[in-house]
N, C-alpha and C positions, 0 to 999 in steps of 0.2 A: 504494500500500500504506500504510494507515492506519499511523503508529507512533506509540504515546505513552508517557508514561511519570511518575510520582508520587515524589512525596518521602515518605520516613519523617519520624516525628514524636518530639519528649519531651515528656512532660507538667511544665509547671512549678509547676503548682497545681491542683488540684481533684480527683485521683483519689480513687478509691471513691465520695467524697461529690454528684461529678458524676450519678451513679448512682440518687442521692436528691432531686434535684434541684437540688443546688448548680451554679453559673459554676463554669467551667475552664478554663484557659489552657495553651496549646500553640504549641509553633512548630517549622515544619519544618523538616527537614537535610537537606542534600545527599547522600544517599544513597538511590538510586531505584532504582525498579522499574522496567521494560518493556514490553510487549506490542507484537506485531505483528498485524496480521490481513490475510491473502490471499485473496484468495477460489482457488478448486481448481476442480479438475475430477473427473469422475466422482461419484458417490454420498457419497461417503465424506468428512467431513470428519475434519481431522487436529492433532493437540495433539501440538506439539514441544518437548521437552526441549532448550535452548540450549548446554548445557553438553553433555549427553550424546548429543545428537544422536537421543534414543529415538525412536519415534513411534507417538504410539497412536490411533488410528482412531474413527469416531465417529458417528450417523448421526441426526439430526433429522428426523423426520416430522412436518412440520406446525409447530407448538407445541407437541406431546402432551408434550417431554420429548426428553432426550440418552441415547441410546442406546450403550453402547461394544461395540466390534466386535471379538473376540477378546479378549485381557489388555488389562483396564482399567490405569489408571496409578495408581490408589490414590486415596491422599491428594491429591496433585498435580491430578488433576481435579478436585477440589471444589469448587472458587471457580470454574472453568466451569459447572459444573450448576450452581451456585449461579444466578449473573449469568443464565442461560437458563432456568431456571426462575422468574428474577422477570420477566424479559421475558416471560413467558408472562400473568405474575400481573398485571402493572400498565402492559404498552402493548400493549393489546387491538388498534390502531389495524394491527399486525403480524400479518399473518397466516399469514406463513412467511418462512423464513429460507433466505437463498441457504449455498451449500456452502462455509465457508471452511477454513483452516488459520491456527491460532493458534498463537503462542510467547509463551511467559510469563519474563520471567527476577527473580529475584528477587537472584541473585548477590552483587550486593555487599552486603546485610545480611548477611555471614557473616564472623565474624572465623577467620584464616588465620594460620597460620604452621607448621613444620617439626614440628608433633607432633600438630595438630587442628587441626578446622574445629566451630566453634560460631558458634550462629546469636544477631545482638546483637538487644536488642530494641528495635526501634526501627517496630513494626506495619507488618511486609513483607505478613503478606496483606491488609492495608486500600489499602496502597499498590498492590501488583500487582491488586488488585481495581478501583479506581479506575482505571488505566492499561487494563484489559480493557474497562470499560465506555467510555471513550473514545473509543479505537479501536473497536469495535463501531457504538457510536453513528455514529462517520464514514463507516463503509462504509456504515450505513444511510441515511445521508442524514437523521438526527434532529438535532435542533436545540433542543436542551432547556438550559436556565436554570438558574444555581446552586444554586437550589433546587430546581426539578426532577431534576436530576444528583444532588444530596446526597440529595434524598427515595429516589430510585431506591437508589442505592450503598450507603448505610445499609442498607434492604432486603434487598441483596442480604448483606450482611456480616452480618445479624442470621442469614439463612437458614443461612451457610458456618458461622455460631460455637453455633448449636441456639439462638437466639434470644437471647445474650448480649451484652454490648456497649453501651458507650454514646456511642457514633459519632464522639468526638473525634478517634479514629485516623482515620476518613474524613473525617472533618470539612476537617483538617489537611490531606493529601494533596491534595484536591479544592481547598481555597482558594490553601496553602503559608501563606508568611509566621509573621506570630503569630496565634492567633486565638483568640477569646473566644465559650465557647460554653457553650451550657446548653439541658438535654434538655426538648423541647419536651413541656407538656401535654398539648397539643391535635393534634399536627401526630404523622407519622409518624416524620422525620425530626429533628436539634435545630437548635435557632435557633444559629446562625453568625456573624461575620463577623472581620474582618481587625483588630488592634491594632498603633499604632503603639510601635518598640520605647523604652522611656523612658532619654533617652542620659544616659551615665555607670551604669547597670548592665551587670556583665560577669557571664561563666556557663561553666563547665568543664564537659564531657558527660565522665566517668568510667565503664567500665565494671568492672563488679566482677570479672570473668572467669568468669563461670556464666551461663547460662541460666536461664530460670523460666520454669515454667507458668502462665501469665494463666488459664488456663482453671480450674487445680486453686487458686490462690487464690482469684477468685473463689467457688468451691463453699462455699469453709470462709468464707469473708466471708458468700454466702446463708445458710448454717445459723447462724451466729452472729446473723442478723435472727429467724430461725424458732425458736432455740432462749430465745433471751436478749432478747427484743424492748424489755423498759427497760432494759438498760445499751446494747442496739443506740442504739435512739433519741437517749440523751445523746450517747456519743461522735458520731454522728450531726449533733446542730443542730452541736457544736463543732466539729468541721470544716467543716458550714455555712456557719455565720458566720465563718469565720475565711477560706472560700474569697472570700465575700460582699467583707471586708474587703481580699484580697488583688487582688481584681477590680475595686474601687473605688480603692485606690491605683492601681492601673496606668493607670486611665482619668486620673485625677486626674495621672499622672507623677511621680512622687514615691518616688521609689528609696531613702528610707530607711522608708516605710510599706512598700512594697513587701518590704522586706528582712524587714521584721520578719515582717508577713503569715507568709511563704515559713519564716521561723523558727519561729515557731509552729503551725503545719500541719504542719512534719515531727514537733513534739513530741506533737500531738495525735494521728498518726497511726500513729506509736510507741506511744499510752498506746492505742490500738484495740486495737493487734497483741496488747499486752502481755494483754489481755480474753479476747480472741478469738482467739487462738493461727492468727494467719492466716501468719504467714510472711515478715509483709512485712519486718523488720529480717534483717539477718542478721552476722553473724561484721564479715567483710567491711565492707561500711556501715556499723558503729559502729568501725572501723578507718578507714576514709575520715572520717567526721565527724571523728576527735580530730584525724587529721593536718590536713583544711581549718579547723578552730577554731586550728589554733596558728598558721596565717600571717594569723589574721583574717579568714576566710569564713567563710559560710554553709554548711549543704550540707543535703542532703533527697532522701531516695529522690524516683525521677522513677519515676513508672506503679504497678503492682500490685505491685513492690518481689521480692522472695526471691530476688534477683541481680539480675540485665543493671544499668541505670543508675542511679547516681548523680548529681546534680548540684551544683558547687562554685558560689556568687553572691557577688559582693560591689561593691564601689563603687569600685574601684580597681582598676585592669588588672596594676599592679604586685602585687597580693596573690592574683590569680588566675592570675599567670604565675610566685612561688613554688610556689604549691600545684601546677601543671603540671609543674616541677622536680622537686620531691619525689615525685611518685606517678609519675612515669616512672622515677625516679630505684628506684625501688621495684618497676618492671615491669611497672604496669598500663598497660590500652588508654585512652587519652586520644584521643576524639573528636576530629579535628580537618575536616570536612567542615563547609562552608558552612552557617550557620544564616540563617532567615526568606527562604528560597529558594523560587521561583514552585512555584506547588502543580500541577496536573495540565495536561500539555505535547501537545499532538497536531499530528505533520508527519506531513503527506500525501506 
């Protein structure tokens, strides 16, 4: 029985402007996703709820497409139809698919405690998407290359998001570690690969305690290019260049370019918001920045921003383990799971 399973990711540089063609930097956490796959018997394959033990029935003829057999699971199946509808699109070489039962769990992206459960953002369907296609791939006996796997998974993730996305979240899951990417011209998939972490920078994953829609920022980020397309473009190159710049230190190793970079990207990214009324500052986050500015950090939304992550940087472990003090000390969720951890894991 095929099992694997993918790491979630933060962004530490290049969001939105990755989108535009800028480099982006990312590195995975120890927080994963799942899947298994068994193959079954009878007609019917089957999609199991980990947690709740549901199970919803399923039935593929041929490649024409996934069939659900009584009450569909919703949402929950989509990233199946998804991954089975690109298999349909781009490994022609498959002509049918044997009967299995799959479990997905996405579980631990969920922050918990005695009043709710909210989900952190840390791109759980990139991740349990990656771990599907894995495991899939194993039982088929596919044998497909980093880039093949990224070109494919991408695919599939543009299909599950209505063609949005710009594949860092798979990117990241698939390789793990740090990794330095930027959305290919020419290629399906973005150009990838692995960066060394530059030692003497440290980094606090904070969560702001809310949720956000990647989905409904993004909308108000596309209409702010269709509505406003020259003040789109300037704020634009300037996060550009400044992603450009923050991607060149890192290669370079140089953790006070780096810092700055990282500093100036949240300020540019802030003067977007402030244009474009996307969402991405909020209440919260300019609450985290003054308290990480008074022990001597860094800080700057990590991803499409309007909640889940912040991140605290600095040069010194002592000034990132005040700021861990105080915001606990305050009651936020403070990330403490393994960061630049192996990307997509498969035991047979």
């Amino acid at each position: 029985m095929p099992e694997a399973s993918a790491p979630g990711k933060l962004v530490i540089v290049g969001e939105y402007a990755v989108l535009e063609g800028a480099p982006a930097i990312a590195i995975a956490v120890d927080v994963r996703a799942r899947a298994s796959v068994l193959p079954a018997t009878g007609p019917d394959g089957v999609l199991i709820d980990p947690i709740s033990g549901e199970k919803f029935f399923f039935r593929v003829i041929g490649l024409d497409g996934l069939t659900w057999q009584g009450e569909g699971p919703g949402r929950r199946g989509t990233i199946l139809e998804a991954v089975m509808a690109t298999i349909k699109e781009r490994l022609p070489e498959i002509d049918r698919l044997p009967v299995f039962s799959v479990s997905l769990d996405t579980n631990s992206f969920y922050f918990r405690d005695h009043e709710r459960s909210a989900k952190l953002g840390l791109g759980s369907s990139a991740a349990v998407l990656v771990a599907l296609v894995g495991a899939l791939t194993s039982i088929l006996g596919l044998r497909l290359d980093n880039n093949e796997m990224r070109t494919f998974c991408c695919a599939a993730h543009r299909r599950f998001q209505a063609g949005q996305g710009s594949g860092i979240d798979v990117s990241t899951s698939l390789l793990g570690g740090a990794i330095g990417m930027r959305v290919s011209r020419t290629q399906s998939g973005p150009d990838a690969n692995r960066l060394t972490w530059p030692t003497g920078l440290f980094l606090l994953p904070i969560w702001s305690g809310h949720s956000a829609s990647t989905t409904e920022l993004l909308a108000r980020f596309t209409d702010f290019r269709q509505s406003c397309p020259e003040p789109f473009h300037k704020h634009l190159e300037r996060l550009r260049n400044l992603a450009e710049m923050a991607s060149a230190a890192w290669l370079e190793q140089s953790v006070v370019k780096v810092l700055d970079a990282i500093s100036e990207y949240d300020v540019a990214l802030r003067a977007l918001d402030s244009d474009a009324s996307i969402g991405i500052e909020t209440r919260v986050h300019a609450h985290l920045r003054r308290l990480s500015e008074r022990h001597g950090a860094i800080y700057k939304i990590s991803g499409a921003g309007g909640g889940d992550f912040g991140i605290a940087f600095a040069d010194s472990e002592r000034i990132i383990e005040s700021v861990r003090k105080e915001v606990a000390d305050e009651g936020f969720f403070v990330l403490d799971s393994a960061l630049a951890v192996d990307g997509l894991t498969i035991v047979d």
